[in-house]
C-alpha positions as CSV (number, residue, x, y, z in Angstrom):
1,X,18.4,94.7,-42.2
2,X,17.0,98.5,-41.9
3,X,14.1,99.5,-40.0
4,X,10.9,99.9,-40.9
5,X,9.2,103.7,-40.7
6,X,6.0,104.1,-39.2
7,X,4.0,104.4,-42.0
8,X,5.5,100.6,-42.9
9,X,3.8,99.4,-39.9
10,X,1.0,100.9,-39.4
11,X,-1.4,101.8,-42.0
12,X,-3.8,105.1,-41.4
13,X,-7.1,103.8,-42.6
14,X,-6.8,100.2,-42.2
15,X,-7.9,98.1,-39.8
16,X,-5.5,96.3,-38.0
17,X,-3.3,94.7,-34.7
18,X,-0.7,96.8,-33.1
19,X,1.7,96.0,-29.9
20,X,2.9,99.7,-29.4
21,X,4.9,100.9,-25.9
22,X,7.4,103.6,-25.0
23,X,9.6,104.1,-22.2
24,X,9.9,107.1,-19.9
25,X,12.9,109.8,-20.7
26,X,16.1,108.2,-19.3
27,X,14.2,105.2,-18.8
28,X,13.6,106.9,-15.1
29,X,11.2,105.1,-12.8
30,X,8.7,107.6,-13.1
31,X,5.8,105.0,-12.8
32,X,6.9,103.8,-10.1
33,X,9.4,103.7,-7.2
34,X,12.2,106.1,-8.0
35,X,15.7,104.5,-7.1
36,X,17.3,108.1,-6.8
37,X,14.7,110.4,-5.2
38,X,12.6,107.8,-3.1
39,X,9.8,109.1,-4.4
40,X,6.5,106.6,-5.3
41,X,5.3,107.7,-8.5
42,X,2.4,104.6,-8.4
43,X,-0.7,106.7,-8.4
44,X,0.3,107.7,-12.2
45,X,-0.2,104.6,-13.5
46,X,-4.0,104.7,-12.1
47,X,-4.0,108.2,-14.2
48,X,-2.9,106.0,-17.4
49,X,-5.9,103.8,-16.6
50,X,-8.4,107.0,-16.2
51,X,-6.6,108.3,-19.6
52,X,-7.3,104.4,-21.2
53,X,-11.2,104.3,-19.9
54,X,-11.3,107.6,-21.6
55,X,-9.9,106.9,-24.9
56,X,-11.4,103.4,-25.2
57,X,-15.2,104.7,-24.6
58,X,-14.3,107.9,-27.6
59,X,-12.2,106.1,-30.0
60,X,-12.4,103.6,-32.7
61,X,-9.9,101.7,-31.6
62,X,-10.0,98.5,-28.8
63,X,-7.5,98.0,-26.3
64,X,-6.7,94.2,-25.9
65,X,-4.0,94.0,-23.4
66,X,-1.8,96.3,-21.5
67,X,0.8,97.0,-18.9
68,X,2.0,99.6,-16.9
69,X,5.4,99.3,-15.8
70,X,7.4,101.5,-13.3
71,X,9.2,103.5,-16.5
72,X,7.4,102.2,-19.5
73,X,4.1,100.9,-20.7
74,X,3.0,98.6,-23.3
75,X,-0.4,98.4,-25.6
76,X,-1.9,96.0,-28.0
77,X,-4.6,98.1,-29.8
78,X,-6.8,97.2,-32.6
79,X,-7.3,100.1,-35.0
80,X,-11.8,99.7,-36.3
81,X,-11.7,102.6,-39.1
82,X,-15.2,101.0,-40.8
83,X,-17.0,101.6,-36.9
84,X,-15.8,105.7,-37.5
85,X,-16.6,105.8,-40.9
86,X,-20.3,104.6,-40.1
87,X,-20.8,107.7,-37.4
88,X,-22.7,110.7,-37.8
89,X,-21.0,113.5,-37.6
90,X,-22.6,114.8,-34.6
91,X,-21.2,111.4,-32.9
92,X,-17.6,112.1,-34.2
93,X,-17.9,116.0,-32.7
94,X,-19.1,114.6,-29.0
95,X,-16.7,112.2,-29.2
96,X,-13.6,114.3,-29.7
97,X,-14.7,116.9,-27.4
98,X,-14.9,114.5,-24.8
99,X,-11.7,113.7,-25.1
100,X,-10.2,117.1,-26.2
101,X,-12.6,119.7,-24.4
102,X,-10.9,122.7,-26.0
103,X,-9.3,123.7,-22.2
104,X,-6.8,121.6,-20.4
105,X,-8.1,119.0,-17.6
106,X,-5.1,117.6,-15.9
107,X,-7.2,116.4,-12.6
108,X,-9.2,113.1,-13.9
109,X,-12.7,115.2,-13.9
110,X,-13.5,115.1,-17.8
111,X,-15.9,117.5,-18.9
112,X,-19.1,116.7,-20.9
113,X,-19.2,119.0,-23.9
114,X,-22.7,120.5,-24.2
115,X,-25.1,120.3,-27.3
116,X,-24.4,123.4,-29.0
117,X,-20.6,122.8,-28.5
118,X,-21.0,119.4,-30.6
119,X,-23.3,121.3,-32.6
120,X,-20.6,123.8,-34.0
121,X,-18.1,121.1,-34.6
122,X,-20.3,118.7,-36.3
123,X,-21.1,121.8,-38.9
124,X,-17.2,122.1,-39.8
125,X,-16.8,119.4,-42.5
126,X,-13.4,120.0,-42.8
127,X,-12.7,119.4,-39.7
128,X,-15.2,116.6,-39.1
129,X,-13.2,115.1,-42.2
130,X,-9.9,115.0,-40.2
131,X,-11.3,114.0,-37.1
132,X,-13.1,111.1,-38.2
133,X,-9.7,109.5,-40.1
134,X,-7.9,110.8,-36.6
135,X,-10.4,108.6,-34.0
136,X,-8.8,105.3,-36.0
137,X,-5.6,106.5,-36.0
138,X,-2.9,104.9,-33.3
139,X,-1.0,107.7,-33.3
140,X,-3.4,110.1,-32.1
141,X,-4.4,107.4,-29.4
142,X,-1.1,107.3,-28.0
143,X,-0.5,111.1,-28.2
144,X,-3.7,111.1,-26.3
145,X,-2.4,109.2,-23.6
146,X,1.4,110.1,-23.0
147,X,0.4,114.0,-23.8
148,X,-1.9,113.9,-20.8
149,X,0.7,112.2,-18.8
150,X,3.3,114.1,-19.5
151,X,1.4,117.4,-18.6
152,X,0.1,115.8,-15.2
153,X,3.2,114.6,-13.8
154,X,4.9,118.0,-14.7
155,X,2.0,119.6,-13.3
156,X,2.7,117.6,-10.3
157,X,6.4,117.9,-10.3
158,X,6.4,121.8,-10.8
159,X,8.7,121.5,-14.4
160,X,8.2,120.6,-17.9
161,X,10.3,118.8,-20.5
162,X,9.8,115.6,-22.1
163,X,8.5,112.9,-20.3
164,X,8.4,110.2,-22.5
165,X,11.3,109.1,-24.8
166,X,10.9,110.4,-28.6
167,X,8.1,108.2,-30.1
168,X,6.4,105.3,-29.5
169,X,7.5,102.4,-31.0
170,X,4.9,99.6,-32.1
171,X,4.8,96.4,-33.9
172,X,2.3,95.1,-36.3
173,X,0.5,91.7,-35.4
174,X,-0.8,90.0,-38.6
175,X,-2.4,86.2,-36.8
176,X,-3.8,84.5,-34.0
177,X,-0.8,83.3,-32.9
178,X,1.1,86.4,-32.6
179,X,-1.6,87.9,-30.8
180,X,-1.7,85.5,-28.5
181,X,2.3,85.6,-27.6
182,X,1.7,90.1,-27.7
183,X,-0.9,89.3,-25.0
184,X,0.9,87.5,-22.7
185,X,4.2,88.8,-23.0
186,X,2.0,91.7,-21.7
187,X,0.6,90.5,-19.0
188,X,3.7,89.0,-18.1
189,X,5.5,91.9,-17.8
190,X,5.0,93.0,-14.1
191,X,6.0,89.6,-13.2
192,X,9.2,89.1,-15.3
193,X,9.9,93.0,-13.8
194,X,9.7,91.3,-10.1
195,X,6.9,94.0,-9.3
196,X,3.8,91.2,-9.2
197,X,4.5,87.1,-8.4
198,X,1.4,86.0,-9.8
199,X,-1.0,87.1,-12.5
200,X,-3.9,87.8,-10.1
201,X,-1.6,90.3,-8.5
202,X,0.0,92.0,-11.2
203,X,-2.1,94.9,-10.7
204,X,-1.1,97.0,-13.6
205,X,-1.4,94.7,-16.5
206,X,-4.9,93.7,-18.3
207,X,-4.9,90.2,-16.9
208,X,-5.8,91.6,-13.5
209,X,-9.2,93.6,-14.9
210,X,-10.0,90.4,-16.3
211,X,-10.0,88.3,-13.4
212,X,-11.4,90.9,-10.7
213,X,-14.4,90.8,-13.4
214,X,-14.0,87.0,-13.9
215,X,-14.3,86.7,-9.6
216,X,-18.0,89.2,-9.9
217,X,-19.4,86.8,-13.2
218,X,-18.6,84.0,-10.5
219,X,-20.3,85.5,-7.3
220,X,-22.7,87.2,-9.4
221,X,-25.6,86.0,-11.7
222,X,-25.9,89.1,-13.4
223,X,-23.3,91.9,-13.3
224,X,-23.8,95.2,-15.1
225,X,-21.3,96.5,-17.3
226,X,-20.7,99.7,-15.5
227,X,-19.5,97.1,-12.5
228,X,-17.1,95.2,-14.8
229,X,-13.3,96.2,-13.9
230,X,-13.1,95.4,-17.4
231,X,-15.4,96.4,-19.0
232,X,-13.6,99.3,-21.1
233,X,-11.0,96.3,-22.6
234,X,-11.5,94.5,-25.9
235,X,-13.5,90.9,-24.7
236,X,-10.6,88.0,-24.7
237,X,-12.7,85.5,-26.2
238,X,-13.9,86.1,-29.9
239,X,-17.3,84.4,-30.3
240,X,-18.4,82.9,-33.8
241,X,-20.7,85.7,-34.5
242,X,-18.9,88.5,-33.8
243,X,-16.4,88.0,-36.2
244,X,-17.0,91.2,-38.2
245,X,-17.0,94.5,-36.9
246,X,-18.8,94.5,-33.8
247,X,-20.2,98.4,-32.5
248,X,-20.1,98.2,-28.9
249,X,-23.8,97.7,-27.0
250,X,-22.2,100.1,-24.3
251,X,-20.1,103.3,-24.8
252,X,-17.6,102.0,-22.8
253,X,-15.3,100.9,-25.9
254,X,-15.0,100.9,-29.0
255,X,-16.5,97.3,-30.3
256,X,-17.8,93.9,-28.5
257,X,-15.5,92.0,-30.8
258,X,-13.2,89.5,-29.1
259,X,-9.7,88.5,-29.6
260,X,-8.8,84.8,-29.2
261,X,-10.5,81.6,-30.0
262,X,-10.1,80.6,-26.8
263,X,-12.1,80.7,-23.1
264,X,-10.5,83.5,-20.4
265,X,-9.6,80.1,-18.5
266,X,-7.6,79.1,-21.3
267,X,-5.8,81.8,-21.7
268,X,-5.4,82.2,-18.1
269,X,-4.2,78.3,-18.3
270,X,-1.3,79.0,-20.8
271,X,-0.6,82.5,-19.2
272,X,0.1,80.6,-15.7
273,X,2.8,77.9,-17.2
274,X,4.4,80.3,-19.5
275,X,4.5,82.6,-16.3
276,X,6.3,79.4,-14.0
277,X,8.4,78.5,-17.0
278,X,9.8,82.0,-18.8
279,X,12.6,82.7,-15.9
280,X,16.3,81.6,-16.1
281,X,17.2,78.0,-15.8
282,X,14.1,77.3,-16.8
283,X,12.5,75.1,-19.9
284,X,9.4,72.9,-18.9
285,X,7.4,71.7,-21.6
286,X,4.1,72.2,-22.9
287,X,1.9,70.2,-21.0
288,X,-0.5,67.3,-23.5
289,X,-3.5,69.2,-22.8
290,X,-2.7,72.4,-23.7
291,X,-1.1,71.7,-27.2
292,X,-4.4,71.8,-28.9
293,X,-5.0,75.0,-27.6
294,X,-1.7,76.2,-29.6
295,X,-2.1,74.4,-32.7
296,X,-5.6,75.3,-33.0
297,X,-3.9,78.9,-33.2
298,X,-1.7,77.8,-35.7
299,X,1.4,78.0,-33.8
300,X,4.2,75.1,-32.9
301,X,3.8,74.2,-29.3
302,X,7.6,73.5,-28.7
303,X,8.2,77.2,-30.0
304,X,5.6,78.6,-28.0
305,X,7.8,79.4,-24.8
306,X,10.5,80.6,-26.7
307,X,8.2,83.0,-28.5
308,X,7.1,84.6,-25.5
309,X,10.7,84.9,-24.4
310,X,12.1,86.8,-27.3
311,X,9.2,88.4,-28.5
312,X,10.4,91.5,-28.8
313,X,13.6,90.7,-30.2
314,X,12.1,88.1,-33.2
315,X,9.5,90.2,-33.6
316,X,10.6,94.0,-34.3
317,X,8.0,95.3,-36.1
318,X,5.9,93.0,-37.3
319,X,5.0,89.7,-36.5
320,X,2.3,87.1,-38.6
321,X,3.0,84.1,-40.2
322,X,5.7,83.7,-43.8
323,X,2.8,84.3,-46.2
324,X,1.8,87.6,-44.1
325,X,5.8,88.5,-43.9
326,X,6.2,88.1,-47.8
327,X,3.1,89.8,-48.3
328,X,3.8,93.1,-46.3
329,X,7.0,92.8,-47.6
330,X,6.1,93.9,-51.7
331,X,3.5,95.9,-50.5
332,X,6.0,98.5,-49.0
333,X,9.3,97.3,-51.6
334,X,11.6,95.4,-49.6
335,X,13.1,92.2,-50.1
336,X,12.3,90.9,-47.3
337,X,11.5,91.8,-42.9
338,X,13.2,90.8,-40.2
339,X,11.4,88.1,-37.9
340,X,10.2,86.1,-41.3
341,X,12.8,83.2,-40.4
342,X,11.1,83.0,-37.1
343,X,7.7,82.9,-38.2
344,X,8.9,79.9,-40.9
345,X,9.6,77.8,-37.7
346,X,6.9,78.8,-35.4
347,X,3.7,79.2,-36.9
348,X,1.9,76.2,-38.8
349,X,0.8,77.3,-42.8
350,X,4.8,79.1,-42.9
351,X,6.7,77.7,-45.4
């Protein structure tokens, strides 16, 4: 079956769910521990996090889960275009020049543009126009993260070149479900990489933000949001009113809108046993209590495991339930997309 191009996937304007990641050029561990060089490239991953703060406070878009391995990272990102569209344009002007300042800052110190600075950008329609569409756009986020990267480790490194390989690549999440097996085939990741042995140590991933800030709610009786390790990343748990598009209270991201139906300790629940169970030689099954949990997501329990195994091979590009397969499917002209037999056996509602 033939790929699907970008503008398949993801649609410019629209909101939507996207796992995207990309891998470093030659797949060299240049995030990490270099094999070759003995050099430890760690510290760049806590750049990607700076970058990711950055981009989640100034863009209309939420990051829901993430991970940072030694010479690749992955995102789940939830594009809000109706939040942009609702901005003034002097808002849409600060924001961009926060994140591009119109001179190169490659050391973590971002610049604060000044009044009449917005003030001359937020007269330029035309360009106000473009910018507005390009804060909702997951292809400016990511070229607004790796671009940085890529200039700061060259920086560091005294070269230039490419730093990432080609594009990103990215995946379209359509239900509940899928979102659920995106997140924790991401937080899983620095685990099934040997790098981290348990969630709260995997470091690098968007699990770990969650718990440090999970650990102050717990000592704490009140916690600002400045204090939150996580307080830049999408809320896990998607309350009954917040259902719609949700403008964050802070201007730390981009919307208070949750993700799952579910309690972090839920998640955190199902994150542990998949986490003992996904290794070689191993196929445990889903323990009584948390079965609910998955069907109340629509998804088949007994698949559950296997989903979060081969994610990323049943899932290319896209991954939702039949209905949203065949749907997707005439809107672009194809017959048909790979990953729909899948999604027949594993989410409830697929027939």
């Amino acid at each position: 079956m033939p790929g699907c191009a970008r503008r398949e996937i993801v649609r410019e304007g629209e909101s939507g769910i996207f796992h995207c990641w990309s891998r470093c050029v030659r797949r060299a561990f240049l995030l990490g521990t270099d094999s070759l060089t003995g050099k430890n490239y760690d510290h760049r991953r806590g750049w990607l996090v700076e970058r990711l703060e950055l981009l989640a406070e100034n863009f209309a878009i939420d990051v829901g889960f993430f991970a940072i391995l030694a010479n690749h990272l992955h995102l789940v990102l939830r594009t809000n275009p109706r939040l942009v569209k609702r901005m003034g344009s002097w808002e849409v002007a600060r924001r961009w020049l926060r994140i591009y300042p119109g001179r190169r800052v490659l050391d973590g110190n971002w610049i604060e543009p000044t009044d009449e600075q917005v003030q001359a950008l937020a007269e330029n329609k035309e360009k106000i126009k473009a910018i507005r569409k390009r804060l909702a756009s997951v292809s400016w986020f990511m070229a607004g993260l790796k671009e940085y990267l890529a200039r700061r480790a060259n920086k560091e490194d005294g070269c230039s070149g490419t730093f990432f390989e080609s594009r990103f690549a990215c995946r379209a999440i359509r239900n509940d479900a899928g979102l659920l097996i995106a997140g924790i085939y991401n937080d899983l990741n620095q685990i099934r990489a040997g790098e981290a042995l348990t969630p709260e140590t995997s470091t690098w991933c968007s699990v770990w933000f969650r718990i440090q800030a999970d650990k102050l709610d717990r000592k704490q009786s009140s916690v600002r949001d400045e204090d939150r390790q996580d307080r830049w990343l999408a809320p896990l748990t998607l309350e009954p009113d917040h259902l719609g598009d949700v403008p964050s209270a802070e201007r730390y991201r981009s919307s208070d809108k949750g993700l799952l139906s579910m309690s972090l300790s839920d998640y955190l629940r199902l994150l542990e046993f998949a986490g003992r169970q996904v290794r070689p030689g191993k196929h445990g099954a889903i323990p009584a209590d948390l079965e609910p949990i998955l069907t109340r997501l629509g998804m088949v329990p007994e698949e559950f495991l296997g989903a979060v195994t081969k994610f990323p091979a049943w899932f290319r590009r896209f991954a939702g339930t039949t209905d949203d397969f065949v749907a997707r499917a005439q809107e672009i002209g194809r017959q048909s997309l790979h990953g729909i037999s899948h999604a027949r056996r594993i989410f409830h509602g697929s027939s």
